[in-house]
C-alpha positions in Angstrom: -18.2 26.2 15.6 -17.2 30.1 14.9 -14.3 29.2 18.1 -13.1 26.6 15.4 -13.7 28.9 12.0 -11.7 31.8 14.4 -9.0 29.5 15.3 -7.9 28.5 11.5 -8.3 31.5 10.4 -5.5 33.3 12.7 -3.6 30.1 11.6 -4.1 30.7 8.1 -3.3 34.6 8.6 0.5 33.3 10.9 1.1 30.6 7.8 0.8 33.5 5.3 3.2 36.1 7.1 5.7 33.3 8.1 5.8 32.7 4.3 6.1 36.8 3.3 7.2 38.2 6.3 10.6 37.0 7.9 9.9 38.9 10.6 7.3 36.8 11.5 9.7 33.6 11.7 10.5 34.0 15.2 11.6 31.6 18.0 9.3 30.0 19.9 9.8 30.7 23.6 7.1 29.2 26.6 6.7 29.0 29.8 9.2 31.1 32.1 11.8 31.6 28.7 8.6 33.3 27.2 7.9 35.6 30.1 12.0 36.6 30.4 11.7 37.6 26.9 8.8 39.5 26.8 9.8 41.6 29.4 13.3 42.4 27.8 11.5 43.7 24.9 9.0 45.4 27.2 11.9 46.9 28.9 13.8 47.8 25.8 11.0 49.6 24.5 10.8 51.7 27.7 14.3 52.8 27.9 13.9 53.6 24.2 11.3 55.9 25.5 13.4 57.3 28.4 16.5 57.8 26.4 14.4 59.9 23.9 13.0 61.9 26.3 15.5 62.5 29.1 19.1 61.1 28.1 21.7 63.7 28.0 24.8 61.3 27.6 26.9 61.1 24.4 25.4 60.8 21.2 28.1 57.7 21.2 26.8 56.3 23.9 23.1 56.7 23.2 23.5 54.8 19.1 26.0 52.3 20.7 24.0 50.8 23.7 21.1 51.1 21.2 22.1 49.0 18.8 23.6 46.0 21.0 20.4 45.9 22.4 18.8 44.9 19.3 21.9 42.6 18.5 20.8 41.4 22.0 17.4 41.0 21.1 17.7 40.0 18.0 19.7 36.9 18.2 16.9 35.8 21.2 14.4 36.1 19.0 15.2 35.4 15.2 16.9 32.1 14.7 19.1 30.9 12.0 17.4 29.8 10.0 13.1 29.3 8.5 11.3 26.8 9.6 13.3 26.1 13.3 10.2 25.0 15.3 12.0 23.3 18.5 10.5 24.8 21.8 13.1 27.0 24.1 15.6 26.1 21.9 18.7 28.3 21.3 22.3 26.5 19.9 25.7 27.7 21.2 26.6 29.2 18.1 23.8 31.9 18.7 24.6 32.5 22.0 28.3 32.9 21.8 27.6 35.3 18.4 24.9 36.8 20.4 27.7 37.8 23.4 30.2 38.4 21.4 27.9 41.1 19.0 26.5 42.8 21.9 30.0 42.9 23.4 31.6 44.6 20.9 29.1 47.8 21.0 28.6 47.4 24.7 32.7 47.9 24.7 32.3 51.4 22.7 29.8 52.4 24.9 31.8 52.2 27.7 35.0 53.1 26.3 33.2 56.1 24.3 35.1 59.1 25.5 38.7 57.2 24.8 37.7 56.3 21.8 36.3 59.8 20.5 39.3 61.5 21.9 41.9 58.7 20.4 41.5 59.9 16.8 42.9 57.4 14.4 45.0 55.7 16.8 43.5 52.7 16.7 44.9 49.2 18.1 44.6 45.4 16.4 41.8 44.0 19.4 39.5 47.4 19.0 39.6 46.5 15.2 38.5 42.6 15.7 35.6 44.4 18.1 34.6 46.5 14.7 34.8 42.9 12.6 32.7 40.9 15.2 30.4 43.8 15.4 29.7 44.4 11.9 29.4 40.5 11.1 26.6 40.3 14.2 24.9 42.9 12.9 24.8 41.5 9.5 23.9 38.2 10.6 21.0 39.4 12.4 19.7 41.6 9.1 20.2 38.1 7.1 17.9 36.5 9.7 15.1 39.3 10.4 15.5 41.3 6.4 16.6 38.7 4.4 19.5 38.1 1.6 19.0 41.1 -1.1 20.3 44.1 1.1 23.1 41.7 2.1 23.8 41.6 -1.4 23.7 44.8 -1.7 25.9 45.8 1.6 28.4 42.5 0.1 28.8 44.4 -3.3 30.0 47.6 -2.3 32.2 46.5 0.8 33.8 44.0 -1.6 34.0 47.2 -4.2 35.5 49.6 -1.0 38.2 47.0 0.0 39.1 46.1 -3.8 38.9 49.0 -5.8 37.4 52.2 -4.3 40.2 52.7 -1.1 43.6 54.0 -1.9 45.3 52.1 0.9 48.2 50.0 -0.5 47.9 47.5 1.7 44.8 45.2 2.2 45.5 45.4 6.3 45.6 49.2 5.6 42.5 48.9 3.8 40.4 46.9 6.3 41.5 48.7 9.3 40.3 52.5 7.5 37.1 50.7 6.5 36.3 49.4 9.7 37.5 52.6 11.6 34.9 54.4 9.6 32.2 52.1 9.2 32.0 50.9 13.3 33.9 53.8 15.3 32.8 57.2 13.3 29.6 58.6 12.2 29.9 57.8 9.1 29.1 54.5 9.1 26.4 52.2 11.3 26.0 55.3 13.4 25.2 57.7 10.9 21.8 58.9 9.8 19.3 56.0 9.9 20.1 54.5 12.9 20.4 58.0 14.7 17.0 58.6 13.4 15.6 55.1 14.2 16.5 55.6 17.8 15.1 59.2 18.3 11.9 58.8 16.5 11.2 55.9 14.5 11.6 53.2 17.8 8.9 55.3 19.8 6.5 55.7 16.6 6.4 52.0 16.4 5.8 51.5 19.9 2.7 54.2 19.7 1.9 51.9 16.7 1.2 48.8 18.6 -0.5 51.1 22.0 -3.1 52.4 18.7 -3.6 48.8 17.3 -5.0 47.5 20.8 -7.3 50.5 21.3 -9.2 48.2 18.3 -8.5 51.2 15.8 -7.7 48.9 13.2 -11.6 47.2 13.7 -12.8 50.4 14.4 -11.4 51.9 10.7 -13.0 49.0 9.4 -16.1 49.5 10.4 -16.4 52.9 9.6 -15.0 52.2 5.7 -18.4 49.9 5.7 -20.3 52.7 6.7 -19.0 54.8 4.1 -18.8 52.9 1.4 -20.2 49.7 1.8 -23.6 50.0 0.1 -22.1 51.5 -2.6 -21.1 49.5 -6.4 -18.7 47.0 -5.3 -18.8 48.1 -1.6 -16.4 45.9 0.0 -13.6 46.6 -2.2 -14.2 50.0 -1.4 -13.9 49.3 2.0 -10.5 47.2 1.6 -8.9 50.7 -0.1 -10.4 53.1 2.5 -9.5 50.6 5.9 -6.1 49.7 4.4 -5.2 53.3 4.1 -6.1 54.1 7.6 -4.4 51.0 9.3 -1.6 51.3 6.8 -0.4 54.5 8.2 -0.6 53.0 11.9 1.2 49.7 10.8 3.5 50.7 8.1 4.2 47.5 6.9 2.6 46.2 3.8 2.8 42.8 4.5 1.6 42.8 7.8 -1.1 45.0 6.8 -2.7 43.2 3.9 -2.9 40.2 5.5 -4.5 41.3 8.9 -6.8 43.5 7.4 -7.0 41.2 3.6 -8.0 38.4 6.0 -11.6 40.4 6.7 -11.5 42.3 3.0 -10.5 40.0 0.7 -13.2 37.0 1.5 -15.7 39.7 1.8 -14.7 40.4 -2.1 -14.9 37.5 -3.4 -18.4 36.5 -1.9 -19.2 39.9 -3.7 -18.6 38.6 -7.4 -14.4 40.0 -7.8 -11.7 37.8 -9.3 -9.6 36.5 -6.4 -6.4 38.0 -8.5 -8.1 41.2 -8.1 -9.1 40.7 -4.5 -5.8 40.0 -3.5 -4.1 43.1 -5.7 -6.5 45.7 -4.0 -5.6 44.9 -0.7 -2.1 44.7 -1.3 -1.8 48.1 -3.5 -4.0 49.5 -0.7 -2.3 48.2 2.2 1.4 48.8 0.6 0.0 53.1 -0.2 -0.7 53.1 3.7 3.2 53.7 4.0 2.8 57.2 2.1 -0.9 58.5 3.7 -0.1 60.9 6.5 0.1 61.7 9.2 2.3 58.4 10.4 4.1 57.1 6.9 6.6 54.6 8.0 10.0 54.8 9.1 11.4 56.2 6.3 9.5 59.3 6.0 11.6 60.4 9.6 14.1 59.5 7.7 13.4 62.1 5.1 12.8 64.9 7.4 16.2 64.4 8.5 18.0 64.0 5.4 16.2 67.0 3.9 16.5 69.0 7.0 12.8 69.7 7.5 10.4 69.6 10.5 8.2 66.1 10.2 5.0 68.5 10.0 6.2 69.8 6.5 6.6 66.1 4.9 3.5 65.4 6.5 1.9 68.6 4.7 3.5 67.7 1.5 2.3 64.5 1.6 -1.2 64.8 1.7 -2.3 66.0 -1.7 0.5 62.9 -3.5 -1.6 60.4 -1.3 -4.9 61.2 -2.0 -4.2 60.6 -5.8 -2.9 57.4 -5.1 -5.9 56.2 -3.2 -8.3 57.7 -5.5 -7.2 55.9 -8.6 -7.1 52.6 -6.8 -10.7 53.8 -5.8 -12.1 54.5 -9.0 -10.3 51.5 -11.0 -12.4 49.5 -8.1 -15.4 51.3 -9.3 -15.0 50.9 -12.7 -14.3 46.8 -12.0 -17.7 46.5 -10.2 -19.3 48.8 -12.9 -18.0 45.9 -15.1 -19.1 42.9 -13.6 -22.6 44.3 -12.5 -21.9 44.0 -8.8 -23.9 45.4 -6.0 -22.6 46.9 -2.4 -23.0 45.4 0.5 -26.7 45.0 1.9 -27.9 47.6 4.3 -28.6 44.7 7.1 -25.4 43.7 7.4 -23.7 47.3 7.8 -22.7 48.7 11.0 -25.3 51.2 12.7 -23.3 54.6 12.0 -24.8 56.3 15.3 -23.7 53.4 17.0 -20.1 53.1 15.6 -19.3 56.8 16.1 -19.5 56.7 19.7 -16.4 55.4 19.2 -14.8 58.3 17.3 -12.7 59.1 20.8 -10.1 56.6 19.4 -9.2 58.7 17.1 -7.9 61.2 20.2 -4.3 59.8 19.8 -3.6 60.5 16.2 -5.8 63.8 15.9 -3.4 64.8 18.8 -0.5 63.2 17.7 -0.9 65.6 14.4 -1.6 68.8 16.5 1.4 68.5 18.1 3.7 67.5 15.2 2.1 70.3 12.7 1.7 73.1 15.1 5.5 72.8 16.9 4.1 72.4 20.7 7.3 69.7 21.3 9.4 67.4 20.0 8.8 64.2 17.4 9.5 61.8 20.1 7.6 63.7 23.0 4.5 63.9 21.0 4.7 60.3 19.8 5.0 59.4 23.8 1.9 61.7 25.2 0.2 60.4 22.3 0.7 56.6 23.9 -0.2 57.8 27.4 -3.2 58.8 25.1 -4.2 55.6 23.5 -3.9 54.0 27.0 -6.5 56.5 28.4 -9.2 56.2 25.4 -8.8 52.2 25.6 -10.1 52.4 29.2 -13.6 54.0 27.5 -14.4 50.8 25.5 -14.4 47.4 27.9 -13.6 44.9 25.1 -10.2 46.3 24.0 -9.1 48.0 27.8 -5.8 48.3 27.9 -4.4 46.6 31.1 -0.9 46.4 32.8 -1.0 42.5 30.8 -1.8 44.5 27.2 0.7 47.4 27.8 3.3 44.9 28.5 2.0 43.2 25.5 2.3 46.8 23.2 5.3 47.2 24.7 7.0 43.9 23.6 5.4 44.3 20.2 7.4 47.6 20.1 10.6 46.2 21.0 10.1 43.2 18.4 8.7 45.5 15.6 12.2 48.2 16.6 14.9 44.8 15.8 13.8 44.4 12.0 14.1 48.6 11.6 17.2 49.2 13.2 19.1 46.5 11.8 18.5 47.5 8.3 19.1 51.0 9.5 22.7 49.7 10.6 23.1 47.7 7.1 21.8 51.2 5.1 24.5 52.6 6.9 27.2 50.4 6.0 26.5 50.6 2.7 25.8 54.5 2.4 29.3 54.7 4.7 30.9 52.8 1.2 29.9 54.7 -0.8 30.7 57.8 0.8 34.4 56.9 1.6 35.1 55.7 -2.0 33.8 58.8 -3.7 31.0 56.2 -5.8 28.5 58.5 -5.2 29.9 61.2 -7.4 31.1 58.8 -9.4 27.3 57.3 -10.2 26.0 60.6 -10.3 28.0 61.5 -13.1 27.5 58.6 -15.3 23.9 59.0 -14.7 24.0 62.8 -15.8 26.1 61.9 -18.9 23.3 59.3 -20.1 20.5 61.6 -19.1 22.2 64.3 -21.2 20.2 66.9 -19.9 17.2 65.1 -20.4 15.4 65.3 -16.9 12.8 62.2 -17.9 15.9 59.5 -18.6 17.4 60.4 -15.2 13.7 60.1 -13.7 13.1 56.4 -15.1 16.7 55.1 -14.0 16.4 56.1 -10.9 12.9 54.4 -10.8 14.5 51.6 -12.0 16.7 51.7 -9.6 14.6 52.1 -6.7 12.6 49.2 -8.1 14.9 47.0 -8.7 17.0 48.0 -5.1 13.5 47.6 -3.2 12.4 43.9 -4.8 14.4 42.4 -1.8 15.5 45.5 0.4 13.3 47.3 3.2 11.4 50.8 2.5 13.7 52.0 5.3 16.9 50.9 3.8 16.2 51.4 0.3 15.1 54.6 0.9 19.0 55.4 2.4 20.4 54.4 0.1 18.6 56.0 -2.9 19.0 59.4 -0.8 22.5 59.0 -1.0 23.0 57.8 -4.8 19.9 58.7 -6.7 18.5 61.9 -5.3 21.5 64.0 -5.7 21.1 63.2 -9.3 17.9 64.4 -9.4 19.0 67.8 -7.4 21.8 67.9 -9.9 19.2 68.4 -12.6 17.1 70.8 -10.9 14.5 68.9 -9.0 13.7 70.3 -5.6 15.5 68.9 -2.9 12.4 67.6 -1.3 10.6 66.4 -4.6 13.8 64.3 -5.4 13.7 62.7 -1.8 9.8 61.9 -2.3 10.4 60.3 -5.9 13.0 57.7 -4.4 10.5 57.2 -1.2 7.8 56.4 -3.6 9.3 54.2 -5.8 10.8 52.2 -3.0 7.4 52.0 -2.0 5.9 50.3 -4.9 8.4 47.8 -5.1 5.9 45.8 -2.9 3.8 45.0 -5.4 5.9 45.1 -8.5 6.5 41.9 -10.0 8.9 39.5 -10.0 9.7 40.1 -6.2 6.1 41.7 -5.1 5.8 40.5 -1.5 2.6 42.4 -0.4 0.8 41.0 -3.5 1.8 37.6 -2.8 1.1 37.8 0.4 -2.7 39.2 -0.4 -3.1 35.9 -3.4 -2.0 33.4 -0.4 -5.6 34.8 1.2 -7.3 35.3 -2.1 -6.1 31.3 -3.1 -5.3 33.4 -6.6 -2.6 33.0 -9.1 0.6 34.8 -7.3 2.1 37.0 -10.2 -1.5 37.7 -11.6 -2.4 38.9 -8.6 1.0 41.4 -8.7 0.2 42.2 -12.1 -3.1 43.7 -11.0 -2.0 45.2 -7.9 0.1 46.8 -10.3 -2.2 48.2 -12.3 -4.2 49.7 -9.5 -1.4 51.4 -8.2 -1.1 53.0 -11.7 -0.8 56.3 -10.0 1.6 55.6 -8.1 4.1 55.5 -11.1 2.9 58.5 -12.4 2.4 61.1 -9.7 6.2 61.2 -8.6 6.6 62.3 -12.2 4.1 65.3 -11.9 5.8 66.5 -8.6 9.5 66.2 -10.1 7.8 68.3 -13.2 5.7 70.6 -11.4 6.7 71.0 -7.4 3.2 72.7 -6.8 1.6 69.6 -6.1 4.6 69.2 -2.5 3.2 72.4 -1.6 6.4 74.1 -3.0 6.9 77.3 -4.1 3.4 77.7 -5.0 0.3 79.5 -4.9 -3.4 78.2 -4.2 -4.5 78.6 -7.6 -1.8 76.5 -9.2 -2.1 73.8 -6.2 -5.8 73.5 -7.4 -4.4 73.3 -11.2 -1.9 70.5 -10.3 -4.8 68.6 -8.3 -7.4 69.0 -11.2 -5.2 67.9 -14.3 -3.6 65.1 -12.0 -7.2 63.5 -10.6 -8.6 63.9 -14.7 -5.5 62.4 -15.8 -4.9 59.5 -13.3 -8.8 59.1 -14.2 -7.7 58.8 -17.7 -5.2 56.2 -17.4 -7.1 53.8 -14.9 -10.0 54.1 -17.3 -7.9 52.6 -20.2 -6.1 50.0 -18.1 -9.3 48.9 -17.1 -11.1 48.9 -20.4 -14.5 49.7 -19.2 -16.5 53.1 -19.2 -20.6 52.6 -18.9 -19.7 50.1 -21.2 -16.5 48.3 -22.5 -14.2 50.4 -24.5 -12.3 50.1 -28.0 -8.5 49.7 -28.5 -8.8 53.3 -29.7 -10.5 55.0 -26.9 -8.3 53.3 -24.4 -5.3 54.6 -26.2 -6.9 57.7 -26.3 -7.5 58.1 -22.7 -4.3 56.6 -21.5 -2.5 59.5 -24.1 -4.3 62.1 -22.4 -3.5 61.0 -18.7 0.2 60.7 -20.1 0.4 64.5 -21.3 -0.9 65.4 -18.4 2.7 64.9 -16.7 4.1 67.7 -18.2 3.0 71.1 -16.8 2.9 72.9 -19.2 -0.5 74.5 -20.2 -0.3 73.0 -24.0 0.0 69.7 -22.6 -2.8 70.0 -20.0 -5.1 71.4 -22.6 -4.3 68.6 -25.1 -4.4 66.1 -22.8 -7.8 67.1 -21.5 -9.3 67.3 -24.7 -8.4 63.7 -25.5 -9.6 62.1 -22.4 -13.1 64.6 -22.6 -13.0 63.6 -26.5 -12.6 59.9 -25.2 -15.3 60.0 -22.7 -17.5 61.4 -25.1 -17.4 59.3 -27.4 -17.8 56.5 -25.5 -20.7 57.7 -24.2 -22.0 58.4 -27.4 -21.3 55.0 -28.5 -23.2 53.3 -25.2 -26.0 55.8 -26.1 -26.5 53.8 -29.3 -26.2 50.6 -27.9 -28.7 51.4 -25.7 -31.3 52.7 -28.2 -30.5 49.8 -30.7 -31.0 47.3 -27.9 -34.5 48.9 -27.0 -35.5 49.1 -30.8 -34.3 45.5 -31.2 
C-alpha cells in the first residue's frame, strides 16, 4: 500500500512541474535511445568539467563549442511543443534544425582564428551561419524558457534593425547586427554565457552530486529537529528546509514542489489554510536563490559584472538573507499563534543523536565555502573537489551510495539542468548586445534620471517595477542581465554603490516568482496545497514582505552589504531592519497575543516603513511607533484577559 501512496505521489509531484516548469517537459527517450542520451549529457557535463579546469584554447573556441553542445542537446531533449508524449520520437524538422544549429557554432569553432583575425570582412554564407545560429538558439530558449524573454529579445532586435542602427540600408543593418551579436563578444558570447560556462555549468553539476548524498532529506530532518515541536512546527520546518535545499537547487519551482510535497501536507494536517501552506513553501523555496553560500546562477553572474571575488557576494549576502527568512519565520509564528496550533508531537520527530551522525554531508559545502571565502583556488576548481567530495561522503551512508549508475545519473542531471541556463544566457546576451550597439542603455537611463529628478526612491520603485514586471515570464539568470545592463547604471548614476545597485535588481528579479499575476513558484506550491492559485500568490506575497523592503535599506544605508562600514553600524542596520520587518509582518498579519485594531496595524506597519531611511530621526520614530504599538496591544490583551476571568 505505501508502494502505491509513493508511486502517485512522485506522479503528482512530475504532473505539477510539467505544468510550472517547462523544463520538466522533456522527450521521452527508452530503451537503447535513453541510454545514448544519458551518456551525451553525462559526457557533456564532464568536458564542462575538463574545459574549466584544463582548457587552454581560445576563449572563441571554448563559448562556441559550448554552446552547440547545448543546441545539440537541447533539441534531443526539449521538443516542440507541451504535451508531445510519443516514445523515441523525434520529427525531421528537429533534426535538420538541430544539425544545422549546432553547425553553425561548430563552424566558428573551427574556423575561430580566421574569423578573429578577418575583422569586419565578413562574406554572405558566414552571415546565413550567424541567422541559423541565432534562430536555433532562440528556438531552443522558446522550448526549454518559454515565450516572455522571446518577447523581450523580439522587441529590441525589431527596435535595433528599425530604429536604433544608423545603417542605411536594411542588408547593411542585418549583416552589423548579426556580425556583432554571433561573431564578437558583444553579443551571445559576452558575459552570461562566458560565466555560465566557467562556473555556473560545474555548480549545477555539484548541485545534483549534493542532492544524491540525500542532503535535501537530511536538511529536512534536521529543520524537524529544530523547530518541529515548536507553535506551528511544520511550517517552521518548510522555511528552514526550503532555505537549505534552495541554495543547492536554485530553482524555485523545482524546489517547492520536491520539498512542498513533504511540507505542505504536513501543514495542512497541522490546522493552516492550504493558501497559506502553499505561499510558505513557495516564498521559502523561491528566497533559497539569495541564502549563501550557493545562490543561483546569477549571483556568478554578479561577481563578474561587478568585478568582485564570489566569496565577497557571498559575505554580503548573508546578513540581506537572514532578514528575509526571519520575517517569513515569524509571520509563520504569528499565523499559528493565531489559529491556536501546536508543533509537531515529540514521537514523531527524528532522534537528534541519531540524525547527526549524519552531519559529514555537510563536508562538501562547509568545504566548498572554505575554499571560495579563503582564496585557496579557483570558482570552478572548488566546485569540482567539492563533487569528488560529495561522492566520498555518499559512500558513509548505504542508502544513498553513490555508485558508477548514480554519478552517471548526477552527471546527466548536470548536463540537462546546464541546457535551460545557458540558453537564456545566450538570449540575455542578445538582448543586452541590442541594447548596447544602439546606445538604448543611455538612452533609458536618462529618461529614468529625468523622472526620478534627483529623487533616489522614484528611481528605486521603477526599477522594481521593472524587474518585476521583466521577471513574470523571464529566468533569474536572464533577467538579472538584463537589469545589470539597463537598470543598475541608473541606480549607480544616483549614487548607489555599485554592488548595492547590482543586489537590488538580483532581488527583485527574484521575487517575481511569487508575485502575482505570473507567480510560478506560488502556483506551483497551490497545485500541492489543492488551494486557490492567486490566493495562494497573494500570501506568498505577503510573507516575503521583506523581501521588498530590504533592497531599499541596502540602497539607503550600504552597511547592511558589508560596505564601507564599521561593526557598530552593521549591528545598527541589523537591529532597526529585524524590529522593523517585525513591524510590518505583524500588521500584515493582524495578530499580536491577540488580534489587532486597524490602528495598531497602521501603526506598526508606519514604523517598519521609517525604518528604511537611515537616518537616526527616522529609526527613533519608527521605533517608538512599533514599541508604542506593541504596547498597547499588550495592554489591551491584558484587559481582555482580566475582563474574561472577572466575567
Amino acid at each position: 500500500m505505501s508502494r502505491e501512496v509513493n508511486k502517485t505521489a512522485s506522479a503528482d509531484v512530475d504532473a505539477i512541474m510539467k505544468k510550472y516548469d517547462r523544463e520538466s517537459n522533456v522527450r521521452i527517450w527508452t530503451g537503447h535511445y535513453k541510454q545514448a542520451i544519458r551518456l551525451i549529457l553525462a559526457a557533456f557535463s564532464l568536458w564542462c568539467i575538463y574545459v574549466t579546469l584544463f582548457a587552454t584554447f581560445l576563449e572563441e573556441i571554448r563559448l562556441t563549442s559550448f554552446l552547440a553542445l547545448i543546441v545539440l542537446m537541447g533539441f534531443l531533449t526539449y521538443p516542440a511543443k507541451k504535451g508531445d508524449n510519443r516514445e523515441n520520437y523525434m520529427p525531421w524538422y528537429d533534426i535538420l534544425i538541430m544539425l544545422l544549429g549546432t553547425g553553425s557554432f561548430l563552424y566558428f569553432t573551427f574556423n575561430a582564428n580566421q574569423i578573429i583575425n578577418q575583422g569586419t570582412r565578413f562574406q554572405p554564407f558566414q552571415i546565413v551561419f550567424g541567422i541559423i545560429g541565432i534562430a536555433a538558439l532562440i528556438e531552443l530558449t522558446r522550448r526549454c524558457v518559454g515565450l516572455p524573454i522571446l518577447c523581450v529579445a523580439g522587441f529590441f532586435l525589431i527596435y535595433a534593425l528599425s530604429y536604433g542602427l544608423t545603417n542605411p540600408s536594411f542588408f547593411g543593418r542585418v549583416r552589423y547586427l548579426v556580425r556583432n551579436l554571433f561573431y564578437t563578444k558583444e553579443g551571445i558570447f559576452s558575459t552570461p554565457v562566458n560565466v555560465c560556462s566557467k562556473y555556473i555549468v560545474v555548480f549545477i553539476i555539484f548541485g545534483a552530486f549534493l542532492e544524491r548524498t540525500g542532503i535535501s532529506n537530511f536538511f529536512i530532518q534536521l529543520a524537524n529537529c529544530v523547530a518541529g515541536k515548536y507553535a506551528g512546527g511544520p511550517a517552521k520546518v518548510a522555511v528552514i528546509s526550503s532555505a537549505l535545499c534552495g541554495m543547492v537547487s536554485g530553482s524555485s519551482v523545482g524546489n517547492t514542489v520536491t520539498t512542498g510535497s513533504v511540507t505542505i501536507p504536513m501543514m495542512k494536517e497541522t490546522g493552516y489554510k492550504s493558501e497559506f501552506a502553499g505561499a510558505v513553501e513557495a516564498a521559502a523555496s523561491t528566497g533559497g536563490q539569495i541564502m549563501p553560500p550557493i545562490m543561483g546562477a546569477a549571483a556568478f553572474l554578479m561577481a563578474d559584472f561587478v568585478g568582485v571575488p564570489y566569496s565577497d557576494i557571498i559575505l554580503r549576502a548573508i546578513l540581506p538573507a537572514v532578514l528575509y527568512f526571519a520575517g517569513i519565520f515569524i509571520s509563520v509564528h504569528l499565523e499559528a499563534k493565531k489559529l491556536g496550533l501546536s508543533g509537531i508531537p515529540k514521537e514523531e520527530l527524528p532522534v537528534f543523536r541519531l540524525l547527526i551522525r549524519k552531519i559529514y554531508l555537510l563536508l562538501p559545502l562547509v568545504m566548498l565555502v572554505i575554499w571560495v571565502s579563503g582564496n585557496y583556488m579557483t570558482m570552478q576548481k572548488a566546485a569540482s573537489y567539492a563533487i569528488l567530495l560529495s561522492i566520498v561522503v555518499s559512500l558513509f551512508d548505504k542508502e544513498n551510495r553513490i555508485s558508477l549508475s548514480k554519478c552517471i545519473d548526477a552527471l546527466e542531471a548536470g548536463g540537462r539542468g546546464a541546457i535551460t541556463v545557458a540558453a537564456a544566457c545566450g538570449v540575455a546576451g542578445i538582448i543586452s548586445g541590442c541594447i548596447t550597439m544602439t546606445g538604448l542603455a543611455n538612452e533609458l537611463i536618462n529618461g529614468i534620471i529625468t523622472i526620478a529628478n534627483g529623487r533616489l526612491i522614484i528611481a528605486l520603485v521603477l526599477t522594481m517595477l521593472c524587474c518585476i514586471v521583466l521577471g513574470m515570464g523571464v529566468p533569474t539568470t536572464a533577467n538579472y542581465c538584463i537589469m545589470a545592463a539597463t537598470c543598475a547604471p541608473i541606480l549607480v548614476r544616483m549614487g548607489v554603490p555599485t554592488l548595492a545597485a547590482h543586489f537590488f535588481v538580483f532581488y527583485f528579479g527574484i521575487v517575481a516568482d511569487i508575485t502575482p499575476p505570473v507567480a510560478l513558484a506560488a502556483y506551483a506550491g497551490s497545485a500541492i496545497a489543492k488551494s486557490n492559485p492567486m490566493k495562494t500568490a497573494f500570501n506568498a506575497s505577503k510573507l516575503a514582505i521583506a523581501v521588498f523592503i530590504v533592497p531599499y535599506v541596502f540602497c539607503f544605508n550600504p552597511s547592511m552589504l558589508l560596505i564601507d562600514t564599521t561593526a557598530a553600524k552593521v549591528v545598527q542596520i541589523a537591529a532597526t531592519s529585524f524590529i522593523g520587518i517585525f513591524g510590518l509582518s505583524a500588521a500584515l498579519e493582524g495578530y499580536l497575543k491577540g488580534h489587532m485594531g486597524i490602528i495598531i496595524r497602521i501603526m506598526l506597519a508606519a514604523g517598519g516603513l521609517m525604518l528604511i531611511d537611515p537616518r537616526l530621526t527616522t529609526d527613533l520614530v519608527g521605533i517608538l511607533f512599533i514599541a508604542a504599538g506593541v504596547a498597547w496591544q499588550y495592554l489591551m490583551e491584558s484587559k481582555r484577559t482580566a475582563a474574561g476571568k472577572a466575567a
